[in-house]
PAPABA-580618 format. One record per residue (C-alpha): z, y, x. Coordinates in steps of 0.05 Angstrom, whole numbers, padded with zeros to 5 digits, always signed. Each point is the difference from the previous one (the first is absolute). Example, Ala and Ser with C-alpha at 12.3 -4.5 7.8 and 13.67 -1.06 7.14 Angstrom:
BEGIN
+00156-00090+00246-00013+00069+00027
***
This chain:
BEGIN
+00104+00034+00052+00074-00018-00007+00059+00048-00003+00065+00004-00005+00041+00013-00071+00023+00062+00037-00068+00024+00012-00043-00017-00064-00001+00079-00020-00005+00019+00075-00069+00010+00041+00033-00035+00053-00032-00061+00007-00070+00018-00025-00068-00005+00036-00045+00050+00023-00047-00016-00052+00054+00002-00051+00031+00069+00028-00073+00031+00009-00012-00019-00074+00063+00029-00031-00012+00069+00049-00075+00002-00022+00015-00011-00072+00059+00057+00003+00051-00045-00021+00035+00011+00063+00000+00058+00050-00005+00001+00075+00063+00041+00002+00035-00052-00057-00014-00067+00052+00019+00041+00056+00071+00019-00028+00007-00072-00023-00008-00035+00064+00039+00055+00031+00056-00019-00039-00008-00071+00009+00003+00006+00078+00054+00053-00001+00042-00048-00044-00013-00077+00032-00028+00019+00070+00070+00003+00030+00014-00074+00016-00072-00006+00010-00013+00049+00045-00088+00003+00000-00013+00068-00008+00032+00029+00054-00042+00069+00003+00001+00035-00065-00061+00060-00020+00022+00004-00072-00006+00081-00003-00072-00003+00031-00007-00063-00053+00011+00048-00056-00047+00055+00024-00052-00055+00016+00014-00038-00073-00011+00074-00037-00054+00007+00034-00029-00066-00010+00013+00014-00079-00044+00057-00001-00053-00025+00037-00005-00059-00058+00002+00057-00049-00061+00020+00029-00039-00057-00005+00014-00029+00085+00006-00080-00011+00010-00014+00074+00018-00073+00005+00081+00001+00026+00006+00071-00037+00075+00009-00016+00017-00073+00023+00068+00014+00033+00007-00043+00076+00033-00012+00066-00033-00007+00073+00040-00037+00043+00038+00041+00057-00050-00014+00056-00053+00041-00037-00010+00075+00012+00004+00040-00062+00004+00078+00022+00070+00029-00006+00030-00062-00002+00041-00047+00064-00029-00046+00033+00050-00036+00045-00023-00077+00000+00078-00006+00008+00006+00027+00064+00063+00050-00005-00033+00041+00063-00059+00024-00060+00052+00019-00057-00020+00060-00001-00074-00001+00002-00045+00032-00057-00073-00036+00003-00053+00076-00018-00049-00055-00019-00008-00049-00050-00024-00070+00022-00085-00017-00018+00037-00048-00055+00040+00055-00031-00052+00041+00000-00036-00043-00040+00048-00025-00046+00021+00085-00006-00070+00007-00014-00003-00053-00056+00051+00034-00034+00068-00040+00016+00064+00036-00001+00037-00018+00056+00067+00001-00010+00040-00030+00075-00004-00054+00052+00021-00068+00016+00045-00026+00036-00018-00038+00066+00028-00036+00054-00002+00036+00074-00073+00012+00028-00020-00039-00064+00021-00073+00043+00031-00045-00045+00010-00040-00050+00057+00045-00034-00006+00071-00016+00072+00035+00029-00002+00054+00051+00062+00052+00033-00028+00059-00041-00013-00032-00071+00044-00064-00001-00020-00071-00032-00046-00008-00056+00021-00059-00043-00041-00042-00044+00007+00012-00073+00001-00076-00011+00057-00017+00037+00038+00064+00042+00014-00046+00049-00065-00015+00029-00054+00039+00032-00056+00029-00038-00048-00013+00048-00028+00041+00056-00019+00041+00021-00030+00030-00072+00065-00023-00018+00019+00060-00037-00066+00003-00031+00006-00069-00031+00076+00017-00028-00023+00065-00036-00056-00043-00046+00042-00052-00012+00061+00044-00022-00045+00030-00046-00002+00065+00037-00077+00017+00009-00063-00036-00020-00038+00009+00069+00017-00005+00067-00035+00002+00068+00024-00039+00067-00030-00029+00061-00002-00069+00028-00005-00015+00078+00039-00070-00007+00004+00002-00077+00028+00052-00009-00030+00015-00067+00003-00080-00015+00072-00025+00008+00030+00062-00042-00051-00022-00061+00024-00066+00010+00068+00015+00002+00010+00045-00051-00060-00036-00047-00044+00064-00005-00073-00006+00018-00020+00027+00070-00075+00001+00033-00012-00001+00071-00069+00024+00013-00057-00021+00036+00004+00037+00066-00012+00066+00009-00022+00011-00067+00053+00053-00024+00021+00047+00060+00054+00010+00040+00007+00073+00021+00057+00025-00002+00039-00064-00003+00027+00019+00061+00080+00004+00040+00028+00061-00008-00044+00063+00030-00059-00044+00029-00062+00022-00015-00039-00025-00065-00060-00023+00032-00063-00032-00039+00015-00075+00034-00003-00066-00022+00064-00039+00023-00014-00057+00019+00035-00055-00058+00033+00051-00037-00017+00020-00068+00019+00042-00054-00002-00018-00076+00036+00004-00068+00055-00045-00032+00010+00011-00074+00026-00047-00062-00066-00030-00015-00068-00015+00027-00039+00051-00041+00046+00056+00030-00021-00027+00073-00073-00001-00017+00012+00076-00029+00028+00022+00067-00041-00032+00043-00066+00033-00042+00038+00065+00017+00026-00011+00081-00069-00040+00034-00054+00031+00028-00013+00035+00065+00045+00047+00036-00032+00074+00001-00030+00002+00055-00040-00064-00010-00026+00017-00072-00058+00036+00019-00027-00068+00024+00036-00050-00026+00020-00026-00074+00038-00054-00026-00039-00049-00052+00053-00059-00009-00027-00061-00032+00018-00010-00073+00043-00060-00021-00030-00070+00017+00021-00017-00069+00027+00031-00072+00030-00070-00026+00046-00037+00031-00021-00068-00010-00070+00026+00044+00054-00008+00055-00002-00044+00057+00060-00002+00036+00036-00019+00071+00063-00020+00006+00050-00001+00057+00064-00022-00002+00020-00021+00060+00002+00034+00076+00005-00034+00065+00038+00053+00027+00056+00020-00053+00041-00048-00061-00015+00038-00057+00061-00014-00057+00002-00042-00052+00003+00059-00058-00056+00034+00032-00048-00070+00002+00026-00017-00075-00020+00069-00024-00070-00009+00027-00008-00071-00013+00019+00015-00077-00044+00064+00002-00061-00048+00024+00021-00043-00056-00011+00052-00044-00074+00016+00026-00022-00069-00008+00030+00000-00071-00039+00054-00011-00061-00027+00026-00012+00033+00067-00029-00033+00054+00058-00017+00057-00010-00034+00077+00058-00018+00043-00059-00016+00052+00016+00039+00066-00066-00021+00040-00034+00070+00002+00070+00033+00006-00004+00028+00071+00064-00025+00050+00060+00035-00028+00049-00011+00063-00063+00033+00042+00007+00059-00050+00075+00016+00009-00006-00006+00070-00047+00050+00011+00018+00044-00048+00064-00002+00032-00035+00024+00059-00038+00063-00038+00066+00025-00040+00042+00005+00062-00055+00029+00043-00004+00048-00048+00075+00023-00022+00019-00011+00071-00046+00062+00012+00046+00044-00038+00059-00018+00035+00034+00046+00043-00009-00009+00076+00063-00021+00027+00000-00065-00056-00073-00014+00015+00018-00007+00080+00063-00039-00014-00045-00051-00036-00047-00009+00043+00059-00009+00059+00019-00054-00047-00061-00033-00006-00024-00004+00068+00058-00022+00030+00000-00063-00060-00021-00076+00026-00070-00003-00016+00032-00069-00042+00047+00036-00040-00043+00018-00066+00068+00017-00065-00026+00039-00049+00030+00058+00033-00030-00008+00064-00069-00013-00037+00008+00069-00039+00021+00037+00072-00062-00017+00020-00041+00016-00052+00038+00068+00009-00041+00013+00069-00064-00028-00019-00051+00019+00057-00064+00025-00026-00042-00054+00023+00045-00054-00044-00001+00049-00054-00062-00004-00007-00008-00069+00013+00052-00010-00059-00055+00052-00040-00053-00052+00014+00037-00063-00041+00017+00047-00056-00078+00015-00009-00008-00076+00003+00057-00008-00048-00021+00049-00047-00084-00033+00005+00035-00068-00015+00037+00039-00069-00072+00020-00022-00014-00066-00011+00063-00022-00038-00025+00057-00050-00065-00021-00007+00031-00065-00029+00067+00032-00031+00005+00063-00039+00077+00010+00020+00051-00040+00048+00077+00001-00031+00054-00011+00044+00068+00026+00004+00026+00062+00023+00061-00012+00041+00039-00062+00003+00056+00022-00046+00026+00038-00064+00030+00067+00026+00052-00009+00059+00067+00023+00002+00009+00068+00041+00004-00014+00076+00009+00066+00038+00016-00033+00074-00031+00052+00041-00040-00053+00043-00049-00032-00052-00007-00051+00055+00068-00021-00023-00005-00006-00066-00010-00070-00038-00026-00016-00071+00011-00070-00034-00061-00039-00028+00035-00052-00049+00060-00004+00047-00036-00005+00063+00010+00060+00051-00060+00039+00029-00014+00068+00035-00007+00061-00045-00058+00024+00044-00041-00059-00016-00012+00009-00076-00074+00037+00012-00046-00063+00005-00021+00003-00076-00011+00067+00016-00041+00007+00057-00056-00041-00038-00024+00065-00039+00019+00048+00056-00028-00028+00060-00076-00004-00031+00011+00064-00045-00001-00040-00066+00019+00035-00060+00064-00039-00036+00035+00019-00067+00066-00020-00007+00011-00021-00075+00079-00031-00027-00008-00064-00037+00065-00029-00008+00070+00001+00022+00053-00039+00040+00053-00044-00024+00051+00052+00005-00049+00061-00026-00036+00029+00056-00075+00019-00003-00065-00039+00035-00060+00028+00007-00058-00038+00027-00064+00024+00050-00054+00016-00033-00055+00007+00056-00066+00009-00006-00066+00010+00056-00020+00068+00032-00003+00053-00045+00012-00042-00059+00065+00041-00021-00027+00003-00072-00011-00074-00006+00071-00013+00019+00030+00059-00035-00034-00030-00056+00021-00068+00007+00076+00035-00003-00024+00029-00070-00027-00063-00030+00060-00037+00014+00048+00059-00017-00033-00001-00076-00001-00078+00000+00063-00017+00024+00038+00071+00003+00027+00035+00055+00051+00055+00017+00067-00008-00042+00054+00050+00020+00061-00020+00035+00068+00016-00035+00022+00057+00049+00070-00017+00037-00003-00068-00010+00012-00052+00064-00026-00062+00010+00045-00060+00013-00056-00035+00048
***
């Protein structure tokens, strides 16, 4: 793994493996990496701005601790691993505010099922992550914490809404991080920053306590959203996800997780899909070139490679109905008086008038009979992906359409524009790539491999079939070790692009 000249005698950029090796074999202590990432955040987190909630006393007590239980022989598999949640996570005694300035001041008593578990594995955790409000964007700044930048160029977002979470690994700040992703969430931070990120199969990590401020932590599964690590490398992923899947509580009296082991432990065993192209979004000319040269690169290396969409279920079909499920769904958190002003809105729209915006509106106030007639083609959808994996072992496609975008805080994300190789488009119509994975529940790792003209990281889409999230965490690992991976961004620095 590459560092920095700066770094070379720092833990700062090491892997989980590498840390749990140095802790186990006493070269290091718990309470030694704590102090030096401590530092590290206290000293270059300013213009960055990720970890915006600090624990470092509890961090101590916890990284003592965490010393004496290795003295005793406890080997527990994140034991003394130092790491940040992102904000929208409960962790007792901490705030959780999703950005909302009205929940400053709230104190979550419980920890979230994926704290717990990550607590229980031994991790240290140290803060949270910035995020944007109600974790709804593509940019992590709120009223309470203020913008997170990315540590690759300070002028551009991060990501969002693990935003945070993706600046803190890149800058070097903590090994291990967990986020969410709703509408890649967990995805476009990885990409943007070039850390690794997993979004899970469905419901197989829980989501209690990954709540707004003061609702209750309830045992659900939500539908689309997910929760999952982002780290520096694939192995750390696969780690983290050994340690957060499985049945919520109440459920593991009955019910146990046995996910399938990788499809395959060489790479060439591959066979691959790959999409380049969308019919409903240009995707840029960096982001194609970085895929087209990493596909290069697997044929070089002998894996097997199809550009042959035939089985690939309709993609337009899939954005549009996702569309449909993700506003249904956020829509139902809304407050009352912006839920009835939408629906005003929409009924009183020409029945021909069908913008974007208008499309979304709708979406918004979703009866439950077209809900669930919009359910019905995502289980057809997600049949028809079944049988692209019985003749593929992972589809690759890109992420978003673009490197990292330039900060864009206009209030009204309906307003707000992006440029695709010069050509204007809506901000709010970036998701297609993403809705692939999320409408059907697919697991997809997010994995860099290469850069723009002017610097800035690409990752590519790494999806794989149901339940097949150590296939495709997997695939991220063979190609991390054959081609390499993570390299750390020189902090400060701005891009000219």
């Amino acid at each position: 793994m590459m560092r920095h000249d700066d770094d070379s005698n720092s833990p700062a950029y090491l892997s989980v493996r590498e840390l749990r090796a140095l802790l186990k074999g006493g070269e290091l202590s718990a309470v030694e990496l704590l102090e030096s990432l401590i530092c590290r955040i206290e000293e270059l987190d300013g213009p960055i701005n990720a970890v915006v909630v600090r624990d470092f006393e509890r961090a101590r007590t916890a990284a003592r601790l965490a010393d004496d239980m290795r003295r005793r022989g406890d080997d527990r598999p994140l034991l003394g691993i130092p790491m940040t949640v992102k904000e929208s996570f409960n962790v007792a005694g901490l705030p959780t505010t999703w950005g909302f300035p009205a929940a400053r001041d709230f104190v979550a008593d419980d920890d979230a099922a994926a704290v717990e578990r990550l607590k229980g594995a031994g991790a240290i955790i140290i803060g949270k992550t910035n995020i944007p409000v109600a974790i709804s964007d593509w940019q992590s700044f709120n009223p309470i914490y203020g913008t997170t930048n990315n540590p690759w160029d300070l002028s551009r977002s991060p990501g969002g809404s693990s935003g945070g979470s993706a600046a803190a690994l890149a800058a070097g700040f903590v090994p291990l991080e967990l986020g969410s992703d709703l509408r890649g969430s967990l995805r476009v931070p990885a990409h943007y920053c070039g850390v690794y990120g997993h979004k899970p199969t469905h419901g197989i990590i829980p989501l209690r306590g990954h709540v707004p401020p003061g609702a209750e932590a309830l045992p659900t599964t939500r539908d689309l959203a997910v929760a999952g690590p982002l780290a520096r490398c694939a192995e750390d992923l696969g780690s983290a996800l050994e340690v957060l899947a499985g049945p919520d509580d109440p459920e593991r009296e009955g019910f146990s997780l046995n996910l399938p082991a990788a499809r395959h432990k060489r790479l060439r065993d591959f066979r691959i899909l790959v999409l380049k192209t969308h019919p409903l979004i240009a995707t840029s000319t960096a982001t194609v070139g970085a895929l087209t040269r990493f596909v290069d690169q697997l044929m070089h290396a002998g894996v097997s490679v199809s550009d042959d969409h035939t089985l690939v279920p309709d993609l337009e079909r899939t954005a549009v109905v996702y569309t449909k499920l993700f506003m249904s769904l956020i829509a139902a958190y809304w407050p009352a008086e912006v839920y009835d002003r939408i629906k005003t809105t929409i009924a009183a729209a020409p029945a021909h008038i069908d913008g974007a915006r208008i499309r979304r509106g709708r979406a918004a106030v979703l009866s439950h009979r077209d809900w669930i007639l919009a359910d019905q083609v995502r289980a057809s959808l997600r049949k028809s992906w079944h049988a692209v994996f019985r003749q593929f072992d992972v589809v690759l496609c890109p992420t978003m359409p673009t490197p990292a975008l330039a900060h864009d805080h206009l209030p009204d994300q309906e307003e707000r524009r992006i440029s695709i190789d010069g050509v204007e488009m809506s901000y709010e119509d970036q998701d297609p790539w993403l809705s692939i994975a999320s409408l059907s529940g697919l697991p997809s790792t997010v994995a860099p491999i290469g850069r723009s003209s002017s610097g800035l990281p690409i990752g590519v889409q790494i999806i794989g079939p149901y339940l097949g999230d150590r296939t495709t965490i997997a695939f991220a690992d063979l190609i991390e070790r054959e081609f390499g991976g993570f390299s750390p961004p020189r902090l400060g620095s701005r891009s000219t692009a």
